[in-house]
C-alpha positions as CSV (number, residue, x, y, z in Angstrom):
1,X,0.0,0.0,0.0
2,X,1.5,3.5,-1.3
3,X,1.6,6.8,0.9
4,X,-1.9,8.8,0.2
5,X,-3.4,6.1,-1.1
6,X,-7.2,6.2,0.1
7,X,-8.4,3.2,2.9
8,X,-11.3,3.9,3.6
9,X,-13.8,6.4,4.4
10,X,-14.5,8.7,7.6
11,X,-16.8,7.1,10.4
12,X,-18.4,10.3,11.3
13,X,-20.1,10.5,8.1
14,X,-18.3,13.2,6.4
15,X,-17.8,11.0,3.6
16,X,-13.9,12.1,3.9
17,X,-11.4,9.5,3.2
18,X,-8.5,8.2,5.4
19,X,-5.3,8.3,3.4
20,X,-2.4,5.9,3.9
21,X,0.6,7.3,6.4
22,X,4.0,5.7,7.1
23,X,3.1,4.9,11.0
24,X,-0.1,3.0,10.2
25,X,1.6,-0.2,9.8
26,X,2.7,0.2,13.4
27,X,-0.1,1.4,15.3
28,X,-2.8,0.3,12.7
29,X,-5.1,2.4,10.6
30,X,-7.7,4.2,12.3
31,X,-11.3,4.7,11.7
32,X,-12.1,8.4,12.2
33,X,-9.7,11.5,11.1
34,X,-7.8,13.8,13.7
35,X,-10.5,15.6,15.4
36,X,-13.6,14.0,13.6
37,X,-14.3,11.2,16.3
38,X,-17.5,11.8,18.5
39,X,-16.5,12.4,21.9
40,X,-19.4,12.3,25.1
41,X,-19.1,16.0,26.1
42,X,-19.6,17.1,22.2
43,X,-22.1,19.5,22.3
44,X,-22.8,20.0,25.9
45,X,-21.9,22.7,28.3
46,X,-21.9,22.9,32.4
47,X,-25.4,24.7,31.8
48,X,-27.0,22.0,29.8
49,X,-25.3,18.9,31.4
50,X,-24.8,17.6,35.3
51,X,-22.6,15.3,34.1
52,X,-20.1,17.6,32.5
53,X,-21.1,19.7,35.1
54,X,-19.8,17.6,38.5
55,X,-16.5,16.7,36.2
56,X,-15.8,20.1,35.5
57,X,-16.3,21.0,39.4
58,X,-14.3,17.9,40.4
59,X,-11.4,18.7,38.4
60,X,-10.8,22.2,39.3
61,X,-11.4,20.7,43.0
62,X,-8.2,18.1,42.6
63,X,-6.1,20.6,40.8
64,X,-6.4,23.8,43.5
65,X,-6.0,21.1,45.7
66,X,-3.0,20.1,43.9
67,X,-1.7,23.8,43.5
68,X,-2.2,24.3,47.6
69,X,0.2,21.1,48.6
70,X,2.2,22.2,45.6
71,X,2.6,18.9,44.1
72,X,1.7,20.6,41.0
73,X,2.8,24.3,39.5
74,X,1.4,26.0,37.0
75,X,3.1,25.9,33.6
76,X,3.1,30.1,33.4
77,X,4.7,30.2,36.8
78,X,7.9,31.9,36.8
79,X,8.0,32.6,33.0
80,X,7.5,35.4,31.4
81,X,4.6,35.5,29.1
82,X,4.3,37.1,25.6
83,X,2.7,40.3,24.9
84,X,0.6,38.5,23.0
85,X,-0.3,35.8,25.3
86,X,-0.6,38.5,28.1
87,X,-3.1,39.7,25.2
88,X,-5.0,37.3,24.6
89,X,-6.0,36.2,28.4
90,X,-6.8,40.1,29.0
91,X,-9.5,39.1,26.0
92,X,-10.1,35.9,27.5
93,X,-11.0,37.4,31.0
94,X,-13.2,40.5,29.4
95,X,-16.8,41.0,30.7
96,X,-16.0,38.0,33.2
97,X,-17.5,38.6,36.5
98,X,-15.4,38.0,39.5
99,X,-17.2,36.6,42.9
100,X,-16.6,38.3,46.1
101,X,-14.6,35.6,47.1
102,X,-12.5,35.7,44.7
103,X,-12.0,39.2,44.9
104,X,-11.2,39.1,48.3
105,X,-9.0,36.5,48.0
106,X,-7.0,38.9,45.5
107,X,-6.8,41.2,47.2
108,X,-5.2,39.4,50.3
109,X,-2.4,37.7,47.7
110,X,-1.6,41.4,46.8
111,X,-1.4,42.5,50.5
112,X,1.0,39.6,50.9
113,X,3.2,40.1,47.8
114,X,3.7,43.4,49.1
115,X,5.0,42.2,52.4
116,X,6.5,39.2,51.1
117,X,8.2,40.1,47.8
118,X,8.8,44.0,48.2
119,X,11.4,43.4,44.9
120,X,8.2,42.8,42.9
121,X,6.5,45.9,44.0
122,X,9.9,48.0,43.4
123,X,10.2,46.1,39.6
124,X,6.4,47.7,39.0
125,X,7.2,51.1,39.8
126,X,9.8,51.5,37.8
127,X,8.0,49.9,34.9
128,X,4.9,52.9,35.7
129,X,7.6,55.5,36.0
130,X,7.3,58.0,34.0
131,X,4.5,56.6,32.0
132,X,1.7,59.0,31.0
133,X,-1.8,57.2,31.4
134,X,-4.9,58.9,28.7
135,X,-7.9,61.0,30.9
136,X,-10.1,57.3,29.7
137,X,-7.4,54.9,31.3
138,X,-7.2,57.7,34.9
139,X,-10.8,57.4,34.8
140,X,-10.8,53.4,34.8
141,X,-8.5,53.2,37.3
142,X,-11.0,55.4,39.4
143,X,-13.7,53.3,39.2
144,X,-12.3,50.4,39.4
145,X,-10.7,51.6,43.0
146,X,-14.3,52.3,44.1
147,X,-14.7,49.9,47.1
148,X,-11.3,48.5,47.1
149,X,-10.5,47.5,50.4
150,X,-6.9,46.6,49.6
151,X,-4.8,48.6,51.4
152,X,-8.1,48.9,54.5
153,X,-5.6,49.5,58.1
154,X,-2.5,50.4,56.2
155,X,-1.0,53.5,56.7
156,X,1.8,55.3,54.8
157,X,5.4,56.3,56.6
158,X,5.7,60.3,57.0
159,X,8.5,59.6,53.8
160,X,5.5,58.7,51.9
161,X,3.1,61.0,52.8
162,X,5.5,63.6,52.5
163,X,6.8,62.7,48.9
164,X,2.6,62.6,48.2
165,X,2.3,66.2,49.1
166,X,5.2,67.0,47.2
167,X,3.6,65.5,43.8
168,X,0.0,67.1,44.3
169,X,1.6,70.5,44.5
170,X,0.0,72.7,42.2
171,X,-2.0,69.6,40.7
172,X,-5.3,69.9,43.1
173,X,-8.3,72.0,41.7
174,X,-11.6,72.5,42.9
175,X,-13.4,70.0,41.5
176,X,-16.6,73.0,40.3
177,X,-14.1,75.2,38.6
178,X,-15.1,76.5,35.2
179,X,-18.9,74.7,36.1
180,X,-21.7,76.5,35.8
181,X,-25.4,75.7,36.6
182,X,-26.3,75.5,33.0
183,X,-23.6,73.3,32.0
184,X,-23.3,70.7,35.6
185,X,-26.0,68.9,36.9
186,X,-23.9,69.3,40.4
187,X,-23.2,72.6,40.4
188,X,-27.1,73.3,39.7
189,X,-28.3,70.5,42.4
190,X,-26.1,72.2,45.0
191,X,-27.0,75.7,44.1
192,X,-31.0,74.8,44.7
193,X,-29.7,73.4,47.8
194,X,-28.0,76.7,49.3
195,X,-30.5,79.2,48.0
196,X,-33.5,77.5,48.7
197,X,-35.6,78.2,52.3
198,X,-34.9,74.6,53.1
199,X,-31.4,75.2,54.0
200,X,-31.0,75.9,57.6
201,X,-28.5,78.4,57.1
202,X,-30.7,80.3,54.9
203,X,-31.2,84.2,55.5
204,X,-29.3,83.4,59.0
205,X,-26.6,86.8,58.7
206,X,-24.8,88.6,61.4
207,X,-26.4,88.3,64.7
208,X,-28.9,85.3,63.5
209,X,-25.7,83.4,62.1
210,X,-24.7,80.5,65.3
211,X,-21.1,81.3,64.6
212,X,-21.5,85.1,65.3
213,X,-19.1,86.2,68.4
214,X,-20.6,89.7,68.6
215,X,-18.7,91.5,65.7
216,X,-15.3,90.5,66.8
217,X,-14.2,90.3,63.2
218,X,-15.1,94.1,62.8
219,X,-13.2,95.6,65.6
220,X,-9.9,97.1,64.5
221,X,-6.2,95.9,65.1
222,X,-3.9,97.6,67.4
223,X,-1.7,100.4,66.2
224,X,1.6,97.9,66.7
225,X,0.0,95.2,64.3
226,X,2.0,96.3,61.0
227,X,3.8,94.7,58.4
228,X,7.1,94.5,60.6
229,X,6.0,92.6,63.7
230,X,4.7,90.7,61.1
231,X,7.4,89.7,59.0
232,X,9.2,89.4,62.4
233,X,6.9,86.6,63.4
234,X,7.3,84.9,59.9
235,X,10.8,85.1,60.1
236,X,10.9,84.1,64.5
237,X,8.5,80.4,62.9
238,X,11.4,80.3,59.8
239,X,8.4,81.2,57.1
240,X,6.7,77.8,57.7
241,X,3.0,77.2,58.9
242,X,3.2,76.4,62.6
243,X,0.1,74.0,62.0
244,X,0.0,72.1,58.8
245,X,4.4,72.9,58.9
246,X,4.0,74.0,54.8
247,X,6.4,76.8,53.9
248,X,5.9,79.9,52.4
249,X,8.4,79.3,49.7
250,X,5.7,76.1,48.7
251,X,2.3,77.8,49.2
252,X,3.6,80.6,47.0
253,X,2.0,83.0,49.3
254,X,2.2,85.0,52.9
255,X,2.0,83.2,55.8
256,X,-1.0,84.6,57.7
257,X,-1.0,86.0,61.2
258,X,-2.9,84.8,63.8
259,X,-3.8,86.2,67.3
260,X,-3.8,83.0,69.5
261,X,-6.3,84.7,72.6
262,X,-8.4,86.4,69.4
263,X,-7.7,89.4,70.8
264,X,-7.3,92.3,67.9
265,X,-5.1,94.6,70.7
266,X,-3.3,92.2,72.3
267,X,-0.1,92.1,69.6
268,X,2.7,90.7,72.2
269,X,4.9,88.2,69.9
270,X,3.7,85.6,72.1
271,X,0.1,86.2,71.2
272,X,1.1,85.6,67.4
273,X,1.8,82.6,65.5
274,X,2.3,82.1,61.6
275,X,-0.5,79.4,59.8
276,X,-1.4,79.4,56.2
277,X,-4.8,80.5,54.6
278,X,-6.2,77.0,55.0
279,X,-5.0,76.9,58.6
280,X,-6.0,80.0,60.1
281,X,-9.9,79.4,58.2
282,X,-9.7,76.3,60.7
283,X,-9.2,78.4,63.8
284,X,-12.3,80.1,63.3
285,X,-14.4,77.2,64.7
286,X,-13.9,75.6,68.5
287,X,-11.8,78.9,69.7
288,X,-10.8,77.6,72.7
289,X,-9.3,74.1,71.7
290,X,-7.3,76.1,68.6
291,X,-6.0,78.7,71.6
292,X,-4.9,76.2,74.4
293,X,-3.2,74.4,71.4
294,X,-1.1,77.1,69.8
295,X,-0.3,78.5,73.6
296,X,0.9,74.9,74.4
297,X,3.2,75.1,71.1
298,X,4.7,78.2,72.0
299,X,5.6,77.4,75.3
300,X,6.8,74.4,74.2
């Protein structure tokens, strides 16, 4: 019998014909072509089939048992996968839906990996360095943060939070700038909500107001209160904000002046303490916690 010469025909009924090969005199030739023979499963899925259903269960069972005891690792483990692999199981794994569990269970492998492999973490960084993400991709990574508990009880060093600050310099704008009424559905909702009767706060001015501390804000400063004392009390807390410890030099603006008693006259140097815009709005509210606290600084 010659190589290609036709045996016999296909058992599945495709009414294809088996051609002679070399190895069929050792292993015999067979009755159905590659990938033509009828198997039990063909056709059915977990959703149509119990059967198919308590194998496929059973399976994944034995091998994440397998994985645990680590009798058995993953092929992928410790390679280095192809773009195009990496590709194709981001495809794969589009529009799949995640279980709580499984989430979870993500997110307390990441939590280790962090503690465990800190390398890993430093390789990732240095990958994202640099790397400029598209308004779309910052506004996935957004969402998809929504509800992460990941990094719930961890806190940053002062290194970090201090490099943090650093980086958001100049980068933080209020959120309603440039929005109007007419052109933000939150801007409008919110001004209803301030103008309208319902507001507590509405029509409450001067006297009426529940912050009002008898016109305190009107009386005038002592004659001494000038631009020299202070500068002199800038200079005396080295130009930095005595509460939030910002300098001027970063805010880009004059440190404020603060009376610590909230007394207009009373300008002794030990009355006065330097605190940035933010920082002296604070001290407008709870009076007497913000004095005993700046009093307690100085003297300390």
């Amino acid at each position: 019998m010659e190589i290609g010469e036709n045996i016999r025909l296909c058992k599945c009924g495709c009414n294809e014909w088996i051609t002679y090969k070399k190895f069929y005199k050792f292993y015999g030739v067979p009755s159905y072509l590659p990938h033509h023979h009828p198997t039990w499963k063909n056709g059915l899925t977990k959703e149509n089939s119990e059967k198919l259903r308590e194998s496929t269960e059973k399976t994944g069972k034995t091998l994440k048992k397998l994985y645990a005891e680590g009798k058995l690792i993953p092929y992928y483990k410790g390679k280095n996968l192809l773009k195009e692999t990496k590709r194709k199981i981001g495809l794969a794994n589009k529009g799949k839906k995640r279980t709580e569990e499984t989430k979870q269970k993500i997110r307390i492998s990441m939590i280790k990996n962090r503690k465990e492999h800190p390398e890993i973490i430093e390789e990732i960084r240095k990958k994202l360095q640099g790397r400029i993400f598209s308004e779309e991709h910052k506004k996935k990574i957004s969402l998809s943060k929504i509800g992460n508990l990941s990094r719930t009880g961890q806190k940053n060093s002062i290194e970090t939070r201090r490099k943090i600050s650093k980086s958001n310099i100049g980068k933080h704008i209020g959120w309603s700038k440039g929005l109007t009424k007419e052109t933000d559905e939150r801007v409008k909702s919110m001004s209803i909500k301030l103008s309208n009767k319902g507001n507590p706060m509405y029509g409450k001015l001067g006297n009426l107001a529940p912050g009002w501390k008898g016109g305190l804000s009107f009386e005038p400063y002592g004659i001494e209160f000038n631009k020299k004392i202070k500068e002199q009390i800038r200079r005396r807390d080295n130009f930095i904000c005595q509460k939030c410890k910002k300098a001027e030099q970063e805010l880009k603006r004059k440190l404020s002046i603060h009376h610590i008693d909230y007394n207009k006259k009373n300008n002794c140097p030990l009355n006065l303490i330097s605190l940035c815009s933010i920082c002296h709005t604070k001290t407008n509210d709870n009076r007497k916690k913000w004095e005993n606290f700046f009093q307690s600084l100085l003297r300390g």
